[in-house]
mmCIF file as Biopython writes it, N, C-alpha, C and O atoms, coordinates in Angstrom:
data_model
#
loop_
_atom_site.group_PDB
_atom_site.id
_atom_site.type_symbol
_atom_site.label_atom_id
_atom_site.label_alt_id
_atom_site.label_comp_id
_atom_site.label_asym_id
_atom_site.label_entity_id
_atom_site.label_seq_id
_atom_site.pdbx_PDB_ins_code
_atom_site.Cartn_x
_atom_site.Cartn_y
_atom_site.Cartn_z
_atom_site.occupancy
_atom_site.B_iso_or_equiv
_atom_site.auth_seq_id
_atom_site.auth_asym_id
_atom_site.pdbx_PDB_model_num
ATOM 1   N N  . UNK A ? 1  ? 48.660 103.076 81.246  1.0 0.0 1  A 1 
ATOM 2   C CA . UNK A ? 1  ? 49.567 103.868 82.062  1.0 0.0 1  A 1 
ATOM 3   C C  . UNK A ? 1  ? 50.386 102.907 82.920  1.0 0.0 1  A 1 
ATOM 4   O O  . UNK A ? 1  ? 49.984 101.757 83.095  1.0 0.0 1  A 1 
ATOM 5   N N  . UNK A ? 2  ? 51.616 103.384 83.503  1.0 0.0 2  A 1 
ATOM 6   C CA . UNK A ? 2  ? 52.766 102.776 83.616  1.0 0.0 2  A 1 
ATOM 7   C C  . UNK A ? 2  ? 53.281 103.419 84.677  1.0 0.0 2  A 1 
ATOM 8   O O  . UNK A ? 2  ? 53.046 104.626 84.727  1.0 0.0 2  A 1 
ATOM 9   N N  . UNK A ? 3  ? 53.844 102.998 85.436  1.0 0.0 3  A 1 
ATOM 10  C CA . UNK A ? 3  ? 54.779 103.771 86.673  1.0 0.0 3  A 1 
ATOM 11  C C  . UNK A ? 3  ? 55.939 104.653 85.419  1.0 0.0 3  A 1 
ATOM 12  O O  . UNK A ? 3  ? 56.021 105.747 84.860  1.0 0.0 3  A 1 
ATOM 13  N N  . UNK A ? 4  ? 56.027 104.497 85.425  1.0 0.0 4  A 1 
ATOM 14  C CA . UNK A ? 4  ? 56.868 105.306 84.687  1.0 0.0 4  A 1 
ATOM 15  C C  . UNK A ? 4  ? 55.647 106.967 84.198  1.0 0.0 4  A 1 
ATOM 16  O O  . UNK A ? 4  ? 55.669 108.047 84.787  1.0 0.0 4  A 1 
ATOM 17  N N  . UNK A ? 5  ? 55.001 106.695 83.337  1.0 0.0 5  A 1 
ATOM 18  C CA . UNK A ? 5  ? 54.015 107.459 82.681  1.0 0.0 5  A 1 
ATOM 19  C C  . UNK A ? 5  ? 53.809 108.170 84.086  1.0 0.0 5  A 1 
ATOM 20  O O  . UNK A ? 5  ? 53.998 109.386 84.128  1.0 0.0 5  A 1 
ATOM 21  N N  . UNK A ? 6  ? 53.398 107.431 85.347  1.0 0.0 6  A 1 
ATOM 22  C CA . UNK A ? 6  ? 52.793 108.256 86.195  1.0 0.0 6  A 1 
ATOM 23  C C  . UNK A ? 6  ? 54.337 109.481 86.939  1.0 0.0 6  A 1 
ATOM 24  O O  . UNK A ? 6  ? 54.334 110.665 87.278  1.0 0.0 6  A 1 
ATOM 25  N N  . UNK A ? 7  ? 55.054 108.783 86.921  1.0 0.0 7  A 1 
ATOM 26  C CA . UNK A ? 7  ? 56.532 109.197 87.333  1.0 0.0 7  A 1 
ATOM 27  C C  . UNK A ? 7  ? 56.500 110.711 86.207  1.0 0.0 7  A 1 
ATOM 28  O O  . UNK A ? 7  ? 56.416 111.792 86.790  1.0 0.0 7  A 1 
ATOM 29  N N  . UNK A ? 8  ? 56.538 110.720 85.304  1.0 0.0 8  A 1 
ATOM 30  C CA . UNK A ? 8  ? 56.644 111.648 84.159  1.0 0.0 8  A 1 
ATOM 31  C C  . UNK A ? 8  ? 55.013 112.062 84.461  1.0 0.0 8  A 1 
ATOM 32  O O  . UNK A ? 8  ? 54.553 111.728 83.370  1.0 0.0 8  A 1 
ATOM 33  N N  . UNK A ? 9  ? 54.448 112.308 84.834  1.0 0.0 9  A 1 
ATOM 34  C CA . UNK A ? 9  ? 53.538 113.370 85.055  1.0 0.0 9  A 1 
ATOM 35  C C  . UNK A ? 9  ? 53.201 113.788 86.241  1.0 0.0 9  A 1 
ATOM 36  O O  . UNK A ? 9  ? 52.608 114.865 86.293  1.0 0.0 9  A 1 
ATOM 37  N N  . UNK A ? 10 ? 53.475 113.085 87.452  1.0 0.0 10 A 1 
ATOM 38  C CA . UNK A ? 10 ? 54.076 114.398 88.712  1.0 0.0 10 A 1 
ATOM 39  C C  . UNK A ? 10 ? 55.223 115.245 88.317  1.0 0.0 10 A 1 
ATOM 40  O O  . UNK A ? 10 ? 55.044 116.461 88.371  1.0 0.0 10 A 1 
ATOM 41  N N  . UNK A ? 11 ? 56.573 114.720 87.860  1.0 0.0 11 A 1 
ATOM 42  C CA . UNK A ? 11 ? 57.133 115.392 87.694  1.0 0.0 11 A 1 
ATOM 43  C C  . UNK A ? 11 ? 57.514 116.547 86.731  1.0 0.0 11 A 1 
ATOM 44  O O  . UNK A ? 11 ? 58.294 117.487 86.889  1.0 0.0 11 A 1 
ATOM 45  N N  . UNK A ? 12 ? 56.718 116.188 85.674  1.0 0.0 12 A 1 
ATOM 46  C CA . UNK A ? 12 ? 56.456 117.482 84.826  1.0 0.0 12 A 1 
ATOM 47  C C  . UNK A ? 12 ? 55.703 118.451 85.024  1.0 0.0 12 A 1 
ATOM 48  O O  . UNK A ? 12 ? 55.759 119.480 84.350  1.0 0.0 12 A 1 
ATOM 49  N N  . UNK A ? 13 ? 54.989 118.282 85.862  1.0 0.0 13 A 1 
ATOM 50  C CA . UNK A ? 13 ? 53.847 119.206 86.769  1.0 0.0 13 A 1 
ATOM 51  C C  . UNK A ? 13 ? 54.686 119.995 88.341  1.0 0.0 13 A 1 
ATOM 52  O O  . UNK A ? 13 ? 54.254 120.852 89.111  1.0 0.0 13 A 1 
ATOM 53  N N  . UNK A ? 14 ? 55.993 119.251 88.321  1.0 0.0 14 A 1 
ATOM 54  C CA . UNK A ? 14 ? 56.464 119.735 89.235  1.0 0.0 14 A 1 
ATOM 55  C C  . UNK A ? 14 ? 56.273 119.528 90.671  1.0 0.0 14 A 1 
ATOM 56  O O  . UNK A ? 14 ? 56.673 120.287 91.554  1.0 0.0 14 A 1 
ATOM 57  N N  . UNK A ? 15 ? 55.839 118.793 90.778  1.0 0.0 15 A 1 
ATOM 58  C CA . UNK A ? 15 ? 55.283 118.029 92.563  1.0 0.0 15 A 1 
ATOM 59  C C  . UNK A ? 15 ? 55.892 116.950 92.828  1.0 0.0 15 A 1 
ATOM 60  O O  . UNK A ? 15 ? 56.524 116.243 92.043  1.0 0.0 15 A 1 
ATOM 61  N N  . UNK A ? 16 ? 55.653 116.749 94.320  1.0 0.0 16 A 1 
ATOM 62  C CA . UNK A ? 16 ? 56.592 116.065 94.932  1.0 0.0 16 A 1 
ATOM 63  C C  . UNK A ? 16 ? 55.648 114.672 94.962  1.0 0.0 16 A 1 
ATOM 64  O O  . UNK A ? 16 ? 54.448 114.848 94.747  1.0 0.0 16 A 1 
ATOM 65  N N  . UNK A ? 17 ? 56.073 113.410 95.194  1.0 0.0 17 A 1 
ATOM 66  C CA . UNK A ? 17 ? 55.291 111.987 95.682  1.0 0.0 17 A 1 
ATOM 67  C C  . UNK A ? 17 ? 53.775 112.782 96.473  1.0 0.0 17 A 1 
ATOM 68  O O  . UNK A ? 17 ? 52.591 112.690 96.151  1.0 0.0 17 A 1 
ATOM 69  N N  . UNK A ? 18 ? 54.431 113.535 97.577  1.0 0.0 18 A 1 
ATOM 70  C CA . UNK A ? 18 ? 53.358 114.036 98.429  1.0 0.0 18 A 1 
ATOM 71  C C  . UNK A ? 18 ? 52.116 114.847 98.031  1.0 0.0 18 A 1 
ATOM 72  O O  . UNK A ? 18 ? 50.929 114.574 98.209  1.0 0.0 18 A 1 
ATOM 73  N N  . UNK A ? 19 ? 52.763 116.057 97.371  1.0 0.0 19 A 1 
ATOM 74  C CA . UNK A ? 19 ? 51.512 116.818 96.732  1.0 0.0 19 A 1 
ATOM 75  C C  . UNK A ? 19 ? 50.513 115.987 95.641  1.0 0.0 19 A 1 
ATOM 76  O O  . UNK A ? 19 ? 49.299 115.866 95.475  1.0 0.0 19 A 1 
ATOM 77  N N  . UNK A ? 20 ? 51.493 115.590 95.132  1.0 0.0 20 A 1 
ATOM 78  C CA . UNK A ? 20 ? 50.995 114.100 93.643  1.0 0.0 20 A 1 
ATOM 79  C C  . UNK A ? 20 ? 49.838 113.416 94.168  1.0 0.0 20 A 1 
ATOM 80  O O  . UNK A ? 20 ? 48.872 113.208 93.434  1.0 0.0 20 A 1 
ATOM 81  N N  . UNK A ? 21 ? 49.854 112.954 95.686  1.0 0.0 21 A 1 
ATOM 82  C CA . UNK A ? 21 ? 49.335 111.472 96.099  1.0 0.0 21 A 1 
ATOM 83  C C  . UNK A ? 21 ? 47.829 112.642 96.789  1.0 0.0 21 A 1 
ATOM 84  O O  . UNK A ? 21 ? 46.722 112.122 96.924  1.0 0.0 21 A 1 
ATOM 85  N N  . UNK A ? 22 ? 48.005 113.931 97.093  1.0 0.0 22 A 1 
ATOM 86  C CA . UNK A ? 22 ? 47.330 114.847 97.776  1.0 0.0 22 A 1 
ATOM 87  C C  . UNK A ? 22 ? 46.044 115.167 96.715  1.0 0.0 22 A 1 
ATOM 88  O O  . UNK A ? 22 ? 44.882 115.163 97.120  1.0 0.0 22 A 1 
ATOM 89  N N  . UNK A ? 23 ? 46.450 115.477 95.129  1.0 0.0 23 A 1 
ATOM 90  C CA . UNK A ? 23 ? 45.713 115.953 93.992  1.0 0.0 23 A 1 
ATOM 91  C C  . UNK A ? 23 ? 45.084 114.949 93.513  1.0 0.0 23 A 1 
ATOM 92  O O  . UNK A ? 23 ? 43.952 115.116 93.060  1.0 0.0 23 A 1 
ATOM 93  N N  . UNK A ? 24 ? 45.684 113.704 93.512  1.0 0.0 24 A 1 
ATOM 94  C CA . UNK A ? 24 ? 45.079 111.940 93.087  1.0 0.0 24 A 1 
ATOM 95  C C  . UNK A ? 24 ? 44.213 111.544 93.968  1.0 0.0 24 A 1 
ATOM 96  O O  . UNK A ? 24 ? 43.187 110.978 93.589  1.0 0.0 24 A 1 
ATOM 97  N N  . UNK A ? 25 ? 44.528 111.824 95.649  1.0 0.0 25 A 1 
ATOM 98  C CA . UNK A ? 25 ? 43.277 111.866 96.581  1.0 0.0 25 A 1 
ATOM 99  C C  . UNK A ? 25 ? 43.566 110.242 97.034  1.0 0.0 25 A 1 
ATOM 100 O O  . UNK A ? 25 ? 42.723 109.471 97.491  1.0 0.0 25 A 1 
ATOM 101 N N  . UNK A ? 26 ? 45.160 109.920 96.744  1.0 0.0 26 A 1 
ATOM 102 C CA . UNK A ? 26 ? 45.413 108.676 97.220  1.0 0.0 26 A 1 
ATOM 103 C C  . UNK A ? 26 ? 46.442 108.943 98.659  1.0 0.0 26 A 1 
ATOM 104 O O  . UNK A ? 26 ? 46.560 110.099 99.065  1.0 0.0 26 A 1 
ATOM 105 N N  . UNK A ? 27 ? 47.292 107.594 99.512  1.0 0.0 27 A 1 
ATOM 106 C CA . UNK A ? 27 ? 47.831 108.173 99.975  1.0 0.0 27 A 1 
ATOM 107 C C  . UNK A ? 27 ? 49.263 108.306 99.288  1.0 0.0 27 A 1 
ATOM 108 O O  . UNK A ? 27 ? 49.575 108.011 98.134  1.0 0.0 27 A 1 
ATOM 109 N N  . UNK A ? 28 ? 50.146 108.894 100.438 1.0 0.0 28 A 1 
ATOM 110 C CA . UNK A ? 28 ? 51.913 108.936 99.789  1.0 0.0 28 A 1 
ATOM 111 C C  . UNK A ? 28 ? 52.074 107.807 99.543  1.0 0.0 28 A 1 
ATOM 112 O O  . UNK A ? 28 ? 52.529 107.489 98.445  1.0 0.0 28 A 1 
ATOM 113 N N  . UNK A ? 29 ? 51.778 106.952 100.401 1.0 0.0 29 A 1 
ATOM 114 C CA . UNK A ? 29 ? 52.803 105.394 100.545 1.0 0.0 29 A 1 
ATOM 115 C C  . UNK A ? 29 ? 52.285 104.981 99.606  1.0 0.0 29 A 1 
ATOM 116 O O  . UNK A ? 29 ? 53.147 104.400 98.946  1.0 0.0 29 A 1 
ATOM 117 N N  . UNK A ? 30 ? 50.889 104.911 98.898  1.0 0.0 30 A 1 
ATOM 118 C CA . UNK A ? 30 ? 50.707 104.140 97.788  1.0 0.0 30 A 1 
ATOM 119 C C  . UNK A ? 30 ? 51.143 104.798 96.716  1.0 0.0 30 A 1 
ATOM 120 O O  . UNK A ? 30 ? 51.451 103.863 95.978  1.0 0.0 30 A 1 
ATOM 121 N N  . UNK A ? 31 ? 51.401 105.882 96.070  1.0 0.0 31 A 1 
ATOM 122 C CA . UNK A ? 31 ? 52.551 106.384 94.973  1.0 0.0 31 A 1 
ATOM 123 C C  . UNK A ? 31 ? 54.003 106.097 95.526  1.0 0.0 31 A 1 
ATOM 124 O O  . UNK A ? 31 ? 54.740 106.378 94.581  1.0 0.0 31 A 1 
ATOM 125 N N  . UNK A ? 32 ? 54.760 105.689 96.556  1.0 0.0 32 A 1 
ATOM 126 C CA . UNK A ? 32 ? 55.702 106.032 96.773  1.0 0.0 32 A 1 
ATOM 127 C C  . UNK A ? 32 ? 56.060 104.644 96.427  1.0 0.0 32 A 1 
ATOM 128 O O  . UNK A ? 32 ? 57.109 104.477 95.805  1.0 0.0 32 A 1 
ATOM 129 N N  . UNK A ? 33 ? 55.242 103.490 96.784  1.0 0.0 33 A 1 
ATOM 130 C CA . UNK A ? 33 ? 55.058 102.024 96.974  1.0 0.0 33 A 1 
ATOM 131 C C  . UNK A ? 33 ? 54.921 101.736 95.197  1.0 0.0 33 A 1 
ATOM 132 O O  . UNK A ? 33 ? 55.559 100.854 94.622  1.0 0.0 33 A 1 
ATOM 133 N N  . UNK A ? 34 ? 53.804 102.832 94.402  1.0 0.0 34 A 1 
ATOM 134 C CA . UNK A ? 34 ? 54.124 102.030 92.404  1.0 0.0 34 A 1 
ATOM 135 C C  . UNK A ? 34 ? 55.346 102.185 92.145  1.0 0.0 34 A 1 
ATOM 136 O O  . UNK A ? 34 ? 56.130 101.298 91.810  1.0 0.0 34 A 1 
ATOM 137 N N  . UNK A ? 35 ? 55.715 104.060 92.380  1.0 0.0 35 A 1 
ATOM 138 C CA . UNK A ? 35 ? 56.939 104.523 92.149  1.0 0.0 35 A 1 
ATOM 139 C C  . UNK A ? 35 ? 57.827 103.239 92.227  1.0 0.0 35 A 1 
ATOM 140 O O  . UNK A ? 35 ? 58.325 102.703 91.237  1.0 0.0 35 A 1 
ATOM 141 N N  . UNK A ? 36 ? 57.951 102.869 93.333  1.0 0.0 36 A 1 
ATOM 142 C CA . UNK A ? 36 ? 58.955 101.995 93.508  1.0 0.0 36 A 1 
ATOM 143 C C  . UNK A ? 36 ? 59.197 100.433 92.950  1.0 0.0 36 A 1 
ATOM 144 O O  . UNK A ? 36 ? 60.209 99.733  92.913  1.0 0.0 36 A 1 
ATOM 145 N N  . UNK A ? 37 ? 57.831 100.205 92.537  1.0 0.0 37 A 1 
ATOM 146 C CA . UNK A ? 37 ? 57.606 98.902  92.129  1.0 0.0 37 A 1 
ATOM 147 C C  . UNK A ? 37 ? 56.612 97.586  92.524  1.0 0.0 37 A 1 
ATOM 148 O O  . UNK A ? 37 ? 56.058 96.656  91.939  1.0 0.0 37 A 1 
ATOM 149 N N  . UNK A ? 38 ? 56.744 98.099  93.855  1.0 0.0 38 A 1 
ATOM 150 C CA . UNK A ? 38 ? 56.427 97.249  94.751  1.0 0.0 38 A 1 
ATOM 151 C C  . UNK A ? 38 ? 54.966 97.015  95.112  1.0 0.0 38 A 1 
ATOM 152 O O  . UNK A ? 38 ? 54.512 96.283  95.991  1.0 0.0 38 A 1 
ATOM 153 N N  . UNK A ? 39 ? 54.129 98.040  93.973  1.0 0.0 39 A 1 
ATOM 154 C CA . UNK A ? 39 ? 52.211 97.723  94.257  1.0 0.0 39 A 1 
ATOM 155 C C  . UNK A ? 39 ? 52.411 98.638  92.347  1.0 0.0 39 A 1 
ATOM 156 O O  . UNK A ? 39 ? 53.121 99.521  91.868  1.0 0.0 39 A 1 
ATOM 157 N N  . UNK A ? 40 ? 51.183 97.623  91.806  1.0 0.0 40 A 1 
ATOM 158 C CA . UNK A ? 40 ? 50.719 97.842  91.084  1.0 0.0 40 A 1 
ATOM 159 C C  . UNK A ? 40 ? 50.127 98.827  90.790  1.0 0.0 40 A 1 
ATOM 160 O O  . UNK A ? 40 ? 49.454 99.297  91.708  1.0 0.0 40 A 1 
ATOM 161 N N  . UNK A ? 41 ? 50.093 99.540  89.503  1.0 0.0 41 A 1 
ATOM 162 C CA . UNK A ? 41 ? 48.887 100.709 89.151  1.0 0.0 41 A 1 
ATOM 163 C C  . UNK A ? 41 ? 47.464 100.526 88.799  1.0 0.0 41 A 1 
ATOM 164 O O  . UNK A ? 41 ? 47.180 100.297 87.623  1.0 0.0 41 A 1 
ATOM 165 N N  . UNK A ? 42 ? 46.526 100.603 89.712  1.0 0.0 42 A 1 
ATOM 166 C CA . UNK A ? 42 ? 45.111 100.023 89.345  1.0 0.0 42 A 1 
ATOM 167 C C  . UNK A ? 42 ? 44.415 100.338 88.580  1.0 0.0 42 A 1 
ATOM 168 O O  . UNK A ? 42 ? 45.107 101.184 88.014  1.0 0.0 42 A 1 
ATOM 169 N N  . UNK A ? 43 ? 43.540 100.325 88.086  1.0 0.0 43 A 1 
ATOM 170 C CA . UNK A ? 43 ? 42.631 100.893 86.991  1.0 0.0 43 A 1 
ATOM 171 C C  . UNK A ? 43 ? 41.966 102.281 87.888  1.0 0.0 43 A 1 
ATOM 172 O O  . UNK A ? 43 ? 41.540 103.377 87.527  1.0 0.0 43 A 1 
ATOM 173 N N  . UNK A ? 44 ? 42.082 101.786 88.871  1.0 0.0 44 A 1 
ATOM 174 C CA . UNK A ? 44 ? 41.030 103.037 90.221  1.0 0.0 44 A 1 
ATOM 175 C C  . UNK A ? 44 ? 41.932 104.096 89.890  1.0 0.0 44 A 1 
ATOM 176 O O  . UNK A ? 44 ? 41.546 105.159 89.404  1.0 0.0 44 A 1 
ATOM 177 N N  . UNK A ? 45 ? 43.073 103.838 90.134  1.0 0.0 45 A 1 
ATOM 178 C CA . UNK A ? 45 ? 44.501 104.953 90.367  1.0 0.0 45 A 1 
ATOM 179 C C  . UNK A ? 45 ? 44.616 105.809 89.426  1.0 0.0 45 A 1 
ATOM 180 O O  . UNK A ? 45 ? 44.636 107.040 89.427  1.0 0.0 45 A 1 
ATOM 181 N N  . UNK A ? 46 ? 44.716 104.773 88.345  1.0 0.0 46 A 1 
ATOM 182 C CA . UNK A ? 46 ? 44.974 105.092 87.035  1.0 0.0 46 A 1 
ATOM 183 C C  . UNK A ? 46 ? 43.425 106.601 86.873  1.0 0.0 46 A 1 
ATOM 184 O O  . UNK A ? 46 ? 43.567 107.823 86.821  1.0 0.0 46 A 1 
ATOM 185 N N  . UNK A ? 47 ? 42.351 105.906 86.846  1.0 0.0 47 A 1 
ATOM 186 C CA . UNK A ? 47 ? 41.128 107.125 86.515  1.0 0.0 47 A 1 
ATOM 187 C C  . UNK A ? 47 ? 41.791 108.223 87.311  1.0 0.0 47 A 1 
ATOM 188 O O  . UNK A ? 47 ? 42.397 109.149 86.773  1.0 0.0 47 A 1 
ATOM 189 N N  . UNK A ? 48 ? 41.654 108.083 88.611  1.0 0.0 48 A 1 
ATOM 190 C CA . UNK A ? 48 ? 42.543 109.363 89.609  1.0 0.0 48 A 1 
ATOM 191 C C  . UNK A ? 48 ? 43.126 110.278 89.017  1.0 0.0 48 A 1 
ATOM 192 O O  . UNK A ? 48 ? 42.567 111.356 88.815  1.0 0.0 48 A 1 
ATOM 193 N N  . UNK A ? 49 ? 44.465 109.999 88.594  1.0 0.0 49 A 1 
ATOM 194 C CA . UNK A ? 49 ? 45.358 110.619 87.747  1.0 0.0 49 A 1 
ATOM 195 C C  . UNK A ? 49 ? 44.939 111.171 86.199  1.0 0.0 49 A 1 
ATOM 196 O O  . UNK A ? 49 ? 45.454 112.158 85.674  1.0 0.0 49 A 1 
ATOM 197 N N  . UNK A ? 50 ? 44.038 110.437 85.667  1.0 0.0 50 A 1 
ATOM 198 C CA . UNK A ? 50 ? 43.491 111.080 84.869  1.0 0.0 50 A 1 
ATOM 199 C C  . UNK A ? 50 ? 42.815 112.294 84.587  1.0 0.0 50 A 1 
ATOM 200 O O  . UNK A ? 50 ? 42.960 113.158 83.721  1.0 0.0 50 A 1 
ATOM 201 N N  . UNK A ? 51 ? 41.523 112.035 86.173  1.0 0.0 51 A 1 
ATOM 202 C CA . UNK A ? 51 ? 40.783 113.180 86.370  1.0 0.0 51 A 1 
ATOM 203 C C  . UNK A ? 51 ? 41.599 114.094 86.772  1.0 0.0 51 A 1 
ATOM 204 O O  . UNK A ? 51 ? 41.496 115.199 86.240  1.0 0.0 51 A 1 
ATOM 205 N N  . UNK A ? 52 ? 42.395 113.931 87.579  1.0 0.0 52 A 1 
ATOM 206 C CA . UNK A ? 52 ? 43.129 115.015 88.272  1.0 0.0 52 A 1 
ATOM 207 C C  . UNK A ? 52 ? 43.844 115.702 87.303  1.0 0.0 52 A 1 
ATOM 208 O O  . UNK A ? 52 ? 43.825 116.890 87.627  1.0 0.0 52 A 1 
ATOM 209 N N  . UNK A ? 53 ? 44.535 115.525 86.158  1.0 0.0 53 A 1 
ATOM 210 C CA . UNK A ? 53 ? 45.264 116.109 85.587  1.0 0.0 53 A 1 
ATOM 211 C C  . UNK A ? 53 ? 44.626 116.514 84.110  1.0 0.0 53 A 1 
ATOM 212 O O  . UNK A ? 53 ? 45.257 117.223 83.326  1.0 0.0 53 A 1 
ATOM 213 N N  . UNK A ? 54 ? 43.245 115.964 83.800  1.0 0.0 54 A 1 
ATOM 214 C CA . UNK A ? 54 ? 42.350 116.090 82.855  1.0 0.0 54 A 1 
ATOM 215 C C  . UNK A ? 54 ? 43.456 115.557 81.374  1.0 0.0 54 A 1 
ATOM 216 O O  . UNK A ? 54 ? 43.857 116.312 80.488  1.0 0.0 54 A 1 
ATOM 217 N N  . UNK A ? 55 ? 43.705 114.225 81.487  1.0 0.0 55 A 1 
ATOM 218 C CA . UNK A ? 55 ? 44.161 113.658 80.362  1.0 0.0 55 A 1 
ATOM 219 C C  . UNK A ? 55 ? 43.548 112.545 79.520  1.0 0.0 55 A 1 
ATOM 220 O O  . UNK A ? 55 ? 42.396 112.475 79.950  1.0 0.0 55 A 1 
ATOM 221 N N  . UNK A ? 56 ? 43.663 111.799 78.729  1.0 0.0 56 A 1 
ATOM 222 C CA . UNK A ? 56 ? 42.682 111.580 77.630  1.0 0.0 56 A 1 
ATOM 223 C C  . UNK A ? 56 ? 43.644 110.322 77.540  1.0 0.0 56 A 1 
ATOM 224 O O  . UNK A ? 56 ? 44.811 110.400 77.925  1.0 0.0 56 A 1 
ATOM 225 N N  . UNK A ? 57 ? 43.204 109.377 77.112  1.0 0.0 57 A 1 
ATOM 226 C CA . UNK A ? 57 ? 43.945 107.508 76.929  1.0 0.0 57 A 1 
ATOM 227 C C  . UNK A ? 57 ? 44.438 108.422 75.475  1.0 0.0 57 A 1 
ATOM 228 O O  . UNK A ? 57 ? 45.613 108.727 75.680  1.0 0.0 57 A 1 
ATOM 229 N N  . UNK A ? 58 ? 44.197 108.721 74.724  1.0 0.0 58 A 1 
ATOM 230 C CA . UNK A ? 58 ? 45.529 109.278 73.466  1.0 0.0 58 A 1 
ATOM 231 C C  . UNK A ? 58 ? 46.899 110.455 74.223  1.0 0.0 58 A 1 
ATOM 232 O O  . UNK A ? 58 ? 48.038 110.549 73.765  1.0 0.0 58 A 1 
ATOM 233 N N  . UNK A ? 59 ? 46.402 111.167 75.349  1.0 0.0 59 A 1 
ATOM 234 C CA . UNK A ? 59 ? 47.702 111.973 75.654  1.0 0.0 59 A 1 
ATOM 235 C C  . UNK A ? 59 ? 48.346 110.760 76.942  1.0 0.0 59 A 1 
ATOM 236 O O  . UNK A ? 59 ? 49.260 111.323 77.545  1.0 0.0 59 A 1 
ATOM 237 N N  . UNK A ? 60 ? 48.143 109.503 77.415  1.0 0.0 60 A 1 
ATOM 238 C CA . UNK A ? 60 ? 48.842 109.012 78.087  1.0 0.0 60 A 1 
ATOM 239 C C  . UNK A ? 60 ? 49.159 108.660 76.919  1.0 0.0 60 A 1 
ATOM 240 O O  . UNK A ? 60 ? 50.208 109.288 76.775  1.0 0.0 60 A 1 
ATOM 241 N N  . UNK A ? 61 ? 48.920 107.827 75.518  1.0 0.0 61 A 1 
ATOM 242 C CA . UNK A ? 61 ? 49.529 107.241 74.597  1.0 0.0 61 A 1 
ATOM 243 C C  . UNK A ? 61 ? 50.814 108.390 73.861  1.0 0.0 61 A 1 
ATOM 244 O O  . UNK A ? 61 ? 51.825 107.846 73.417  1.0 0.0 61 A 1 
ATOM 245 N N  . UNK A ? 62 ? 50.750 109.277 73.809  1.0 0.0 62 A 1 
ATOM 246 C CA . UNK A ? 62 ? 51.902 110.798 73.710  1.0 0.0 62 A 1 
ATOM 247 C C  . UNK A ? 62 ? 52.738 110.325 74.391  1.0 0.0 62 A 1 
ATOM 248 O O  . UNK A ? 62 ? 53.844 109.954 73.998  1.0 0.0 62 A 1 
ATOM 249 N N  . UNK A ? 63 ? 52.140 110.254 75.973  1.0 0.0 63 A 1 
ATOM 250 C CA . UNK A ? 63 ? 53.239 110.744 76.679  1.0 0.0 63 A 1 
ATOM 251 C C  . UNK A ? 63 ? 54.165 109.221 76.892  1.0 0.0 63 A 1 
ATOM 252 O O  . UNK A ? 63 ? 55.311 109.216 77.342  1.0 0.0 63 A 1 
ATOM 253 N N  . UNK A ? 64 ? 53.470 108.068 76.504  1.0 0.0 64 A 1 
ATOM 254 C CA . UNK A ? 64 ? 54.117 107.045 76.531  1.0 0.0 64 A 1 
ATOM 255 C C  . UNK A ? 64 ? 55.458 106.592 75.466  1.0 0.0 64 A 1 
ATOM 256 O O  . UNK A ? 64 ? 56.476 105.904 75.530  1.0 0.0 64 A 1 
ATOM 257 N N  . UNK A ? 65 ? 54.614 107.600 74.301  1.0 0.0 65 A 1 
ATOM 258 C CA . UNK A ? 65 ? 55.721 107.845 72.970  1.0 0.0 65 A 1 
ATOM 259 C C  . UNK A ? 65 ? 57.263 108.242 73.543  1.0 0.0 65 A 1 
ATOM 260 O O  . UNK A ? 65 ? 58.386 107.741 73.582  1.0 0.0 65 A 1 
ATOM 261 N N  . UNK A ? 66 ? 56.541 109.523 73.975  1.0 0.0 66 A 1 
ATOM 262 C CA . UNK A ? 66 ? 57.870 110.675 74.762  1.0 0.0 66 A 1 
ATOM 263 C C  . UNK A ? 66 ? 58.793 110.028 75.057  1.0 0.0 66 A 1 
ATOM 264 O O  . UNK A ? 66 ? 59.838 109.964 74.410  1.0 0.0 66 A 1 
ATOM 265 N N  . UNK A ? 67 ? 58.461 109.254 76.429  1.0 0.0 67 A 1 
ATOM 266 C CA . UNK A ? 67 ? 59.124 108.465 77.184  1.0 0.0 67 A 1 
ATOM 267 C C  . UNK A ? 67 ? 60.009 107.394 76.855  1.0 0.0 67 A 1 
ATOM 268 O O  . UNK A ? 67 ? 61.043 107.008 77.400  1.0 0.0 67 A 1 
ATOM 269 N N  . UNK A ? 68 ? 59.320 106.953 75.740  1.0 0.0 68 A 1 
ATOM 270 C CA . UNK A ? 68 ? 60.147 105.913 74.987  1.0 0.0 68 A 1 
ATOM 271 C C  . UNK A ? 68 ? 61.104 106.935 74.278  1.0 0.0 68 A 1 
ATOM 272 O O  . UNK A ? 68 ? 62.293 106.626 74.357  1.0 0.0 68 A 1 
ATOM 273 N N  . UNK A ? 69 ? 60.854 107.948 73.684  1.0 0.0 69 A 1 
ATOM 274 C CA . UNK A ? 69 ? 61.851 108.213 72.505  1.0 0.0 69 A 1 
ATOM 275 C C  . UNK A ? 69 ? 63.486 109.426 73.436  1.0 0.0 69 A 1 
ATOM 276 O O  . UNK A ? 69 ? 64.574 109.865 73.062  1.0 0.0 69 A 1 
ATOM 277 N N  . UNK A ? 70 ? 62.815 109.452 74.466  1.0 0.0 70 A 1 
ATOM 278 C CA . UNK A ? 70 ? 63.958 110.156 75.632  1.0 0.0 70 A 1 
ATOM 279 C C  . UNK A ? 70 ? 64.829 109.174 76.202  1.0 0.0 70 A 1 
ATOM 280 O O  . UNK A ? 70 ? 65.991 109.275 76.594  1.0 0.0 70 A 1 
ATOM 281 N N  . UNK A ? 71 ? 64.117 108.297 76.175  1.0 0.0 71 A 1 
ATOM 282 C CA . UNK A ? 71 ? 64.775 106.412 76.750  1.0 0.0 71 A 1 
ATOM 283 C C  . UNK A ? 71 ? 65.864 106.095 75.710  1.0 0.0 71 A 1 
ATOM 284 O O  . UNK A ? 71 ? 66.997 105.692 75.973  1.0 0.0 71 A 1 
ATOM 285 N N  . UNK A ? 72 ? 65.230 106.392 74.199  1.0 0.0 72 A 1 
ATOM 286 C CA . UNK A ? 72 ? 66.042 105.957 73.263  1.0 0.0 72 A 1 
ATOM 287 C C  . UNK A ? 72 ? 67.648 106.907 72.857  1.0 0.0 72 A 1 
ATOM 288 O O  . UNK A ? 72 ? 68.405 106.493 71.978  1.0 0.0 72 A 1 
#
């Protein structure tokens, strides 16, 4: 998973940085801070977002497809 990947699944879920960072159980500034570039996505973070949204290392690999082929 990828700032990006994580970018495309708050926002397909429809939430803001805030609610996002609220359901992950992290704070804002640290989604607002990958979002932006400027701090890495950890492996910790990464599980977070997983549990929270109940996704599977093959549907981040989907959604990484997606992303690429909307890019393209």
């Amino acid at each position: 998973m990828d700032r990006q990947v994580m970018r495309f699944i708050r926002t397909s879920n429809g939430l803001t940085a805030r609610e996002f960072a609220s359901k992950v159980n992290v704070s804002y500034s640290l989604i607002s801070r990958i979002e932006g570039g400027d701090r890495r996505l950890t492996d910790r973070v990464k599980q977070k977002i997983m549990v929270a949204f109940g996704l599977t290392e093959e549907k981040l690999v989907s959604i990484k497809l997606l992303i690429s082929e909307i890019n393209n």
